[in-house]
C-alpha positions, 0 to 999 in steps of 0.5 A, a space after each residue: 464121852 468123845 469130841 473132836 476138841 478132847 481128841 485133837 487136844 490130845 494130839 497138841 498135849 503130845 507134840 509140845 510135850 515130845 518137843 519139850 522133851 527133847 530139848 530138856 534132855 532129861 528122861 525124868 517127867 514128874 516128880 511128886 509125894 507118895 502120900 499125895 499120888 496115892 490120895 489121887 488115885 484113890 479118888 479117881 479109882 472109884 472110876 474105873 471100869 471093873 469089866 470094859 469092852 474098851 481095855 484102855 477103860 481100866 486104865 488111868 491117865 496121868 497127864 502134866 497139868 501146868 505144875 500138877 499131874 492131873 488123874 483122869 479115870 472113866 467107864 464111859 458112864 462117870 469120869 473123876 478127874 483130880 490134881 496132885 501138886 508135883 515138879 513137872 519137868 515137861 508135859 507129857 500124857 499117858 496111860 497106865 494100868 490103874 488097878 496094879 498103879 495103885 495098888 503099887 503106889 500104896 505099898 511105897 514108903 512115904 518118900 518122893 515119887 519119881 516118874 519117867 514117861 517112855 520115849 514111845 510115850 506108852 508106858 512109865 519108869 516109877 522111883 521111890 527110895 529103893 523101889 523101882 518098877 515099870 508100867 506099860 500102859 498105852 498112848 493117851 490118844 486112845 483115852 477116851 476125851 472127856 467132854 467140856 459140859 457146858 451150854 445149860 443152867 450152872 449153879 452153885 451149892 454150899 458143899 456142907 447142905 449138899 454132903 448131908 442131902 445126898 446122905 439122907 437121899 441117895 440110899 432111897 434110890 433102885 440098885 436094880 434095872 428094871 426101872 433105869 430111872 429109879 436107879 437115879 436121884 432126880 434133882 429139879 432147879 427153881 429159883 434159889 432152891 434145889 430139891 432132891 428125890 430118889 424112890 425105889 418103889 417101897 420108899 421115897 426121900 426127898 430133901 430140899 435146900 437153898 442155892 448160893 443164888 437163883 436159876 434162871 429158869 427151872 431144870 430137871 435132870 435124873 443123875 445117876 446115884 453112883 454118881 451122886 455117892 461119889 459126890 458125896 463121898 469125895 465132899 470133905 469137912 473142908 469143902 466149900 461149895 460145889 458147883 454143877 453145870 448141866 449141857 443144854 441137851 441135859 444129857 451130861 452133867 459136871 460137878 466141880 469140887 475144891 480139888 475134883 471135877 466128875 462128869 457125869 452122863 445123865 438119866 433118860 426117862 420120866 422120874 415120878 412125880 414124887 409130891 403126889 406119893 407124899 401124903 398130905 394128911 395124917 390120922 396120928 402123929 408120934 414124936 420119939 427120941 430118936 436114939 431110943 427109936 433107932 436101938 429099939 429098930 435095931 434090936 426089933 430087926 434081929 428077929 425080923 430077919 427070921 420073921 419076914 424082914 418085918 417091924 410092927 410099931 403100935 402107938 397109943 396116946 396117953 390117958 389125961 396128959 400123960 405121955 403116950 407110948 409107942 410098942 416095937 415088936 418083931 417076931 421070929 418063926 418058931 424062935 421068938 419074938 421082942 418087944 420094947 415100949 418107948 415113951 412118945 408124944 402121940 397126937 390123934 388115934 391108937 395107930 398100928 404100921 408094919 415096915 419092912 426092918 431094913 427100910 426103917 433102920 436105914 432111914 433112922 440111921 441117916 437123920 440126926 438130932 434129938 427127935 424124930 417125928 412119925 405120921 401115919 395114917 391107917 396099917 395099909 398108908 404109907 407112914 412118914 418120916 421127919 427129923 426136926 434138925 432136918 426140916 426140908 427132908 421127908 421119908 415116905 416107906 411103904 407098909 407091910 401087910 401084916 395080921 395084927 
């Protein structure tokens, strides 16, 4: 993540801050509250790099902003950036090690901070109360820029639809390399409305909702789903809208928050073509309420850890109108098994599916509302899950292979 602009826009931050200095005659920089610089650093923190060949990567660059200090963390792949209001006496940048800043700032008393920039501009004098300690960090020149992302589609999201189609997706994506692009969550653009999918190869989710306004022409892009957490998880109850701009390269991605901005490389590679993986019909469809589904998955996986990771649902329709049922069994190798009948509506045939346990309980753990709703096929079909609350969201989980 470098350009020509971000450098020489740190070289201009640096010269009229030397010379702001120098006519303020003050040493002092930025005064601000403990509570606030510690919320800000917490937001960026998430960006640090934990190992870097580049050293100044696991630093945070604190920057006069106008009337804010602005945070800025990178490991070249991700970069958050956020503001904390605050008395700027002149600009000034520098960077200083995260980790030991943080950690620091959380310790204070909620009390004013008060921080010097050193003369060489590497390093900071930090005040609170009775607390006083020193950084040594290096010049903000060696921070990697964080490039300007424009030059593609932009587009605009209520924040609240976006939080919940990120919960409900995100989970479903690869945490290993084997197949970089499952490890992101493919997002594609058309007209007014977004669709989000990520698959690890047992399971697949896909949601899809409206824009605040149309596309003018479709975009497909995979983001990568460490970003698309963080997204979420910096989205609070009183966030708005979020908007994201994509490069016309579509090899980066920004995403602006009320109070945040996180730029984003993106993925390369071809995602599967995920409607073809969503099957098209069902032999049985099963409704349940979804409290008793999700107690009786959570029992049923205590045994299925000792027993494969394995939860086998059989579904039986009613006799003459009468409500049908729904057996969930797990078995322990040579410890014992569960059992447990939930009334459901079952459309169609006597059904039995085997899942793997962690895959049912983190999809019964993310959807929300009274009921949910189970289409299977035969033992060897994918089964599919829906929620009524959430009617553009589908899950598809991979059967296991079971003797029944």
């Amino acid at each position: 993540m470098t350009t020509k602009a971000g450098a020489s826009g740190a070289a201009a931050t640096r010269k009229s801050g030397d010379q702001a200095a120098a006519s303020s005659g003050t040493n002092m920089w930025i005064t601000c509250l403990q509570e606030n610089l510690s919320k800000g650093l917490a937001t960026v923190s998430r960006a640090v790099a934990a190992r870097a060949t580049l050293p100044v990567t696991q630093n945070v660059l604190l920057q006069a902003d106008g009337a804010r200090l602005k945070l800025t963390a990178t490991n070249l792949e991700i970069a958050i950036s956020t503001w904390v209001g605050a008395q700027v006496e002149h600009e000034g940048a520098v960077t200083v090690p995260a980790r030991m800043l943080t950690d620091f700032v959380n310790s204070l008393p909620n009390d004013r901070v008060e921080i010097e920039l050193s003369k060489d501009r590497k390093g900071i004098k930090l005040r609170c109360k009775n607390y006083t300690a020193t950084f040594n960090g290096t010049d903000a020149e060696e921070f990697p820029p964080i490039p300007n992302v424009g030059g593609g589609a932009t587009v605009r999201v209520p924040a609240d639809v976006l939080r919940g189609a990120l919960q409900r997706v995100v989970f479903a994506a690869a945490t290993d390399d084997s197949r970089p692009v499952l490890t992101g969550v493919k997002m594609d653009l058309a007209d007014s409305q977004f669709a989000l999918a990520a698959a690890d190869g047992f399971r697949l989710a896909v949601e899809r909702g409206q824009l605040r306004e149309a596309v003018a022409a479709p975009v497909g892009i995979i983001v990568p789903a460490r970003t698309m957490s963080e997204v979420a998880r910096l989205l609070s109850d009183q966030s708005s809208e979020v908007e994201m701009s994509v490069t016309g390269a579509k090899s980066q991605a920004l995403f602006k928050l009320d109070n945040v901005e996180i730029v984003t490389q993106l993925i390369q590679g071809t995602f599967p073509d995920y409607e073809k993986l969503i099957p098209s019909s069902s032999g049985t469809k099963i409704k349940l309420d979804l409290p008793e589904f999700q107690q009786a998955a959570k029992a049923a996986s205590i045994f299925a850890r000792d027993g494969s990771g394995i939860i086998r649902l059989i579904a039986s329709p009613g006799d003459k109108g009468a409500a049908g049922s729904v057996k969930v069994l797990a078995r322990a190798e040579e410890m014992g098994d569960n059992e447990n009948v939930l009334e459901a509506e079952v459309e169609g045939d006597v059904s039995k599916v085997a899942f793997n346990s962690r895959f049912l309980t983190d999809v019964l753990n993310v959807v929300q509302g009274d009921d949910v709703m189970l289409e299977t096929t035969t033992p060897s079909s994918p089964g599919v899950i829906k929620a009524a609350k959430h009617p553009g969201y589908t899950h598809v989980v991979m059967p296991m292979f079971v003797q029944w």
